[in-house]
C-alpha positions in Angstrom: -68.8 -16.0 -19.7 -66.0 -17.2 -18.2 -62.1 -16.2 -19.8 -59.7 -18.8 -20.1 -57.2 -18.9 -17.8 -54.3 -17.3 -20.0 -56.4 -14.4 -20.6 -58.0 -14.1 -16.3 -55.1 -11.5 -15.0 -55.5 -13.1 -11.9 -55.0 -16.7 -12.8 -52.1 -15.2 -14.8 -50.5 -14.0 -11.6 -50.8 -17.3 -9.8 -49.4 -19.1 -13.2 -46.7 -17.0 -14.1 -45.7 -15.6 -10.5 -45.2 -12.3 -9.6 -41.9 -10.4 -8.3 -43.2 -10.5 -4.6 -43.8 -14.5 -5.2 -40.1 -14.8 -6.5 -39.2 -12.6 -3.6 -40.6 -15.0 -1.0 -38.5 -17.7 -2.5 -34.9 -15.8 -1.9 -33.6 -17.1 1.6 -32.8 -14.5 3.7 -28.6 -15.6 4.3 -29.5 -14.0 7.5 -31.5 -17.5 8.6 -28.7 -19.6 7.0 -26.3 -21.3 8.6 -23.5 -21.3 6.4 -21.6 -24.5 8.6 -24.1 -26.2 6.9 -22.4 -26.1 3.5 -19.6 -27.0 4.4 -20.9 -30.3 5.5 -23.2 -30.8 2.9 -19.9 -30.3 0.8 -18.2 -33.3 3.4 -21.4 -35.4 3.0 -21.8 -35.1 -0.9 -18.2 -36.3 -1.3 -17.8 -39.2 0.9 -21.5 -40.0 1.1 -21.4 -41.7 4.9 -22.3 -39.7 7.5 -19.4 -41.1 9.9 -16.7 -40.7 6.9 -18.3 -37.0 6.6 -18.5 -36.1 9.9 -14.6 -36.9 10.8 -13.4 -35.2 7.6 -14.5 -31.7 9.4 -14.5 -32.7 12.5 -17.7 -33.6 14.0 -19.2 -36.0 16.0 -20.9 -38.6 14.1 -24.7 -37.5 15.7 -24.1 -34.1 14.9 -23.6 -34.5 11.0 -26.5 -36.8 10.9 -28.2 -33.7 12.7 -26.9 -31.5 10.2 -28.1 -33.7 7.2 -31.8 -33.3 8.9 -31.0 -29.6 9.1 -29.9 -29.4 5.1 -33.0 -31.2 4.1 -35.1 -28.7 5.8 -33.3 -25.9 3.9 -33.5 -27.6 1.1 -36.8 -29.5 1.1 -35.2 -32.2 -0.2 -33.9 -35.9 1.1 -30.6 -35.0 -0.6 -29.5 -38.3 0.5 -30.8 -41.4 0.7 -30.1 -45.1 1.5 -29.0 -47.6 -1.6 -27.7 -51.2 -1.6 -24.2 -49.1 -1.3 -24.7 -46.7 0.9 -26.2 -43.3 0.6 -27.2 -42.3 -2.6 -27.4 -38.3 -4.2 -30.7 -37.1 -5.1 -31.0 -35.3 -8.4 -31.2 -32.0 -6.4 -28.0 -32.9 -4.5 -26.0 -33.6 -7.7 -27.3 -30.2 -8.8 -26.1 -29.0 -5.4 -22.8 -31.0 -5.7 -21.7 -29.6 -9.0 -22.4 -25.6 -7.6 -20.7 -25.9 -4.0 -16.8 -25.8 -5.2 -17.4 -22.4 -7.0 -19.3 -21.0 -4.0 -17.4 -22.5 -1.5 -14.2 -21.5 -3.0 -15.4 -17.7 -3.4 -16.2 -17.8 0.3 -13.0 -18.6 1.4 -11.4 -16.4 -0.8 -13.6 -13.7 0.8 -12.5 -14.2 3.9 -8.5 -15.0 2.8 -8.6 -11.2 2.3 -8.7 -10.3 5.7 -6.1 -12.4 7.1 -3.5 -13.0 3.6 -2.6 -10.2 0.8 -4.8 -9.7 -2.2 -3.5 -11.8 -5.4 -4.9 -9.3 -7.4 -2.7 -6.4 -9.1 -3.1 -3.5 -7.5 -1.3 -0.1 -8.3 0.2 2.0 -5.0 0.5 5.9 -5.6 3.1 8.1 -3.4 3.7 11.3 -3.0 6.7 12.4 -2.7 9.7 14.7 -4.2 12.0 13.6 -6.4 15.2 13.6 -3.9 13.1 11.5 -2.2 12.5 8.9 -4.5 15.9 8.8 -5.6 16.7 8.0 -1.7 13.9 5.1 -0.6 13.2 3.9 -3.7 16.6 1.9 -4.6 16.2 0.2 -1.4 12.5 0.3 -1.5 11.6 -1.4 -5.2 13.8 -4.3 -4.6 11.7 -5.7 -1.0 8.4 -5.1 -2.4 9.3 -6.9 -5.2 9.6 -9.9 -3.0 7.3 -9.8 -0.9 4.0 -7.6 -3.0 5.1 -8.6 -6.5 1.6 -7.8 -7.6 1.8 -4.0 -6.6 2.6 -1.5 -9.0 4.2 1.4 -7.9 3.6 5.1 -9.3 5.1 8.5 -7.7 3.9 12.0 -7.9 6.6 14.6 -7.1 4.4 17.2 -5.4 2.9 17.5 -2.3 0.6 20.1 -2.7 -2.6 18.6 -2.0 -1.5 16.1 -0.7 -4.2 15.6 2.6 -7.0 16.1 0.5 -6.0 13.5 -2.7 -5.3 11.0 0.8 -9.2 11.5 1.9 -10.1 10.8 -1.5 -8.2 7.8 -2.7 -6.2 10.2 -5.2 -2.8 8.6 -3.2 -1.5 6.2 -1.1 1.0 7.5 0.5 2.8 11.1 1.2 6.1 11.0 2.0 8.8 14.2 2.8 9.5 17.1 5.3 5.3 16.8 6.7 4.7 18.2 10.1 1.8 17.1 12.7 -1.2 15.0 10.9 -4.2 16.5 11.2 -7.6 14.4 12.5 -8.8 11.7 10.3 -4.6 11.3 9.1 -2.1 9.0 10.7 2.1 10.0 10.6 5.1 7.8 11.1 8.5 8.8 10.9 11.1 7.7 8.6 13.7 9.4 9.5 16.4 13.0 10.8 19.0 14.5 8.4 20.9 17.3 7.8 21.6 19.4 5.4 25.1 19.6 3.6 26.4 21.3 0.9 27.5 19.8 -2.7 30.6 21.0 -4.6 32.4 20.4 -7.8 35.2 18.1 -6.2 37.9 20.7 -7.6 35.8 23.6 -6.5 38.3 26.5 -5.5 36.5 27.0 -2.1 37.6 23.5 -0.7 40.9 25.0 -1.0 40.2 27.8 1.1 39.1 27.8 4.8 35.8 26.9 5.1 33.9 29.8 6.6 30.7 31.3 6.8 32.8 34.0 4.5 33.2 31.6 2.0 30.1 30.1 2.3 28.0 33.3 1.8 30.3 34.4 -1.0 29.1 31.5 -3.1 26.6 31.4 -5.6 23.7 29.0 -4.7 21.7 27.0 -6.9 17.9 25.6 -5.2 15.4 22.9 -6.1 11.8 24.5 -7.4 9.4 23.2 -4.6 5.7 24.2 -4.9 4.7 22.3 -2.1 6.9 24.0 0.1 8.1 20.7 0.8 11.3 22.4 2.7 14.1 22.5 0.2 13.4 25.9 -0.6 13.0 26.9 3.2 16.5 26.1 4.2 17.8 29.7 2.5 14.9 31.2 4.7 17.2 30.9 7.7 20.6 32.1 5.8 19.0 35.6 4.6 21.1 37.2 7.6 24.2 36.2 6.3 23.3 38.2 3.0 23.1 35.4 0.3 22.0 36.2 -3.1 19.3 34.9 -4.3 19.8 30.9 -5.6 19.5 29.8 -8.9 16.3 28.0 -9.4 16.6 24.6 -10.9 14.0 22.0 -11.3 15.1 18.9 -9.2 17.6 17.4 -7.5 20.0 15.3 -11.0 20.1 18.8 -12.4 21.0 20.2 -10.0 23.6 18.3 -9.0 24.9 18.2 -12.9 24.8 21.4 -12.9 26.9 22.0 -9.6 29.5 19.6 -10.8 30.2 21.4 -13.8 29.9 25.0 -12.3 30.9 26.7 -9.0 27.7 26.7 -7.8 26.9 25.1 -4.2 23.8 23.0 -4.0 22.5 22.5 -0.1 20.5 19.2 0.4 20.0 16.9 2.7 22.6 14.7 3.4 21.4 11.2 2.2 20.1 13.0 -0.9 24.1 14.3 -1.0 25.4 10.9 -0.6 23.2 9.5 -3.0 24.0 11.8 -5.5 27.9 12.2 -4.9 28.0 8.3 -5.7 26.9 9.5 -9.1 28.8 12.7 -10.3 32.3 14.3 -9.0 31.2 16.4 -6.4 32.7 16.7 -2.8 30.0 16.8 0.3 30.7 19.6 2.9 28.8 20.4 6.0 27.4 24.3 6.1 29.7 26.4 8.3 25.9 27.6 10.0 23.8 25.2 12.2 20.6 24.7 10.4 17.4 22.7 11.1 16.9 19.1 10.9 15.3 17.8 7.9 13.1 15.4 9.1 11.1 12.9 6.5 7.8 11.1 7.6 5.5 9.1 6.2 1.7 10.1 6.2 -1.7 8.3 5.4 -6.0 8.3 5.8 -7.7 6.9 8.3 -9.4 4.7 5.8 -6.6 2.9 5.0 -5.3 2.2 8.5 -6.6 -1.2 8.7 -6.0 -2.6 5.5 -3.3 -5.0 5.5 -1.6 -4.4 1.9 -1.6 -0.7 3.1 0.0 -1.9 6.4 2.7 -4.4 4.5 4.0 -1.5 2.4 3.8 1.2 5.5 6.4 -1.3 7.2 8.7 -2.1 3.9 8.8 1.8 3.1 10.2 2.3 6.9 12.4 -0.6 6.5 13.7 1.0 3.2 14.2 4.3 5.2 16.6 2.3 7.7 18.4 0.4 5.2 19.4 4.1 3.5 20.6 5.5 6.6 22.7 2.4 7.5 23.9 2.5 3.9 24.7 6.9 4.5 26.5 5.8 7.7 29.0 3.2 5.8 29.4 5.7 3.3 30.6 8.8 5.4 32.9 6.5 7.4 34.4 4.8 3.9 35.1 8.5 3.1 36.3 9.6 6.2 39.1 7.0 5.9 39.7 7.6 2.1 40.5 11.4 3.3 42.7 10.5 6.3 
């Protein structure tokens, strides 16, 4: 006895479909010529194949090639002749009311390679306090000019720091980082020294300024557990017999404390000016030659290419050079304010 056809599993298949049957249907884009949308886009719109064809730039032949080509894909006429001129099938005004979205999303696919991103994004860097309080007054004001839509967060530590840049963790490390390692990439910012800070009526700046003098101060230092190089400048000084500095946790303390005490704080020098804008302390150079501090920029591989990353890699070095022109006005304004 024969079952009908609802109940025959394999007139059900046929009926109904299967997932391999809907497969089959799903072009492979590979096969596509996406062109072709972009005329059937010209061609929906003016609906003459001359009118179309100039509006992206083709010969006349060609679109009416293309047109043969869309109805192939779409095994459809798409659009044929009326007493006004071509006329949209019912699949083409289906078609006409879906090609702005998709059209639009494929441009702003590939806008991404060759404009920034309009979507918010939020930049992480690494770096120390001092350092912040150096590039970011210069640094805040370009990006929000030219990135408005980045968000910008800073971590004071370094520790880390290589492996949270593999992983996406941070953007950006910035501070006293040597040689980059494989799979890293490292610019420089910028060389400073190291000078000291004082209370501006400190009783040594009455006094000749000697490595004496110097050693016979009471140092304050910034706690560094990335051995991110503030710490290692009193390495080098342990043969003129220091004591051991008083431990304080970043830079503004620091310095409050020093202009309020007879402590001496050594920093680097743009840190000093910064700072000395702020509070009433004096900036003296260390009667001992010590090691440049030098500041660089590092960052992943991955990001190399990536064209927000490379906007803000330039504005952070542009920052770096408009605080060392901005330290050089400085020391020569106070220069002449002392002659």
């Amino acid at each position: 006895m024969d079952q009908p056809a609802w109940k025959n599993p394999r007139t059900a298949l046929i009926v109904d479909g299967s997932d391999a049957a809907r497969q089959r249907r799903i072009p492979n884009l590979a096969s596509v010529d996406l062109n072709l949308l972009v005329e059937l886009e010209a061609l929906l719109q003016y609906r003459n194949i001359t009118h179309a064809a100039q509006h992206v730039g083709r010969s006349q032949p060609a679109m009416s090639r293309a047109l043969s080509r869309l109805r192939d894909m779409f095994n459809d006429d798409l659009l044929v002749r009326g007493s006004s001129g071509l006329v949209p099938t019912p699949q083409a005004e289906h078609l006409a009311q879906m090609l702005p979205s998709v059209l639009n999303a494929i441009r702003e696919l590939v806008s991404c390679s060759s404009g920034l991103r309009d979507l918010r994004s939020k930049v992480t860097m690494a770096m120390p306090d001092h350092q912040s309080l150096v590039l970011l007054p210069y640094l805040l004001p370009r990006l929000g000019e030219r990135v408005p839509h980045v968000d910008i967060a800073t971590e004071p530590l370094l520790d880390g720091a290589l492996r949270r840049l593999e992983q996406g963790e941070i953007d950006f490390a910035i501070g006293q980082i040597g040689a980059a390692p494989p799979g890293y990439l490292r610019r420089g910012l910028y060389a400073d020294r190291f000078t000291c800070l004082l209370r501006h009526d400190h009783p040594a700046l009455e006094q000749e300024w000697s490595v004496g003098t110097f050693a016979a101060l009471r140092h304050a230092s910034i706690a560094s557990d990335s051995n991110e190089g503030l710490g290692q400048v009193y390495d080098g000084l342990v043969r003129f017999g220091l004591p051991g500095p008083i431990v304080v946790s970043n830079v503004l303390t620091a310095a409050v404390v020093v202009a309020m005490t007879d402590l001496v704080l050594m920093i680097p020098n743009r840190v000093a000016t910064r700072v000395a804008t702020m509070l009433p302390l004096a900036i003296v150079d260390p009667p001992v030659e010590l090691k440049p501090y030098e500041v660089a920029l590092i960052w992943h591989q991955r990001c190399h290419h990536d064209l927000e990353h490379r906007v803000l890699r330039r504005e952070i070095a542009a920052a770096a050079r408009m605080g060392r022109l901005d330290v050089s006005q400085d020391q020569m304004a106070r220069r002449q304010n002392d002659s």
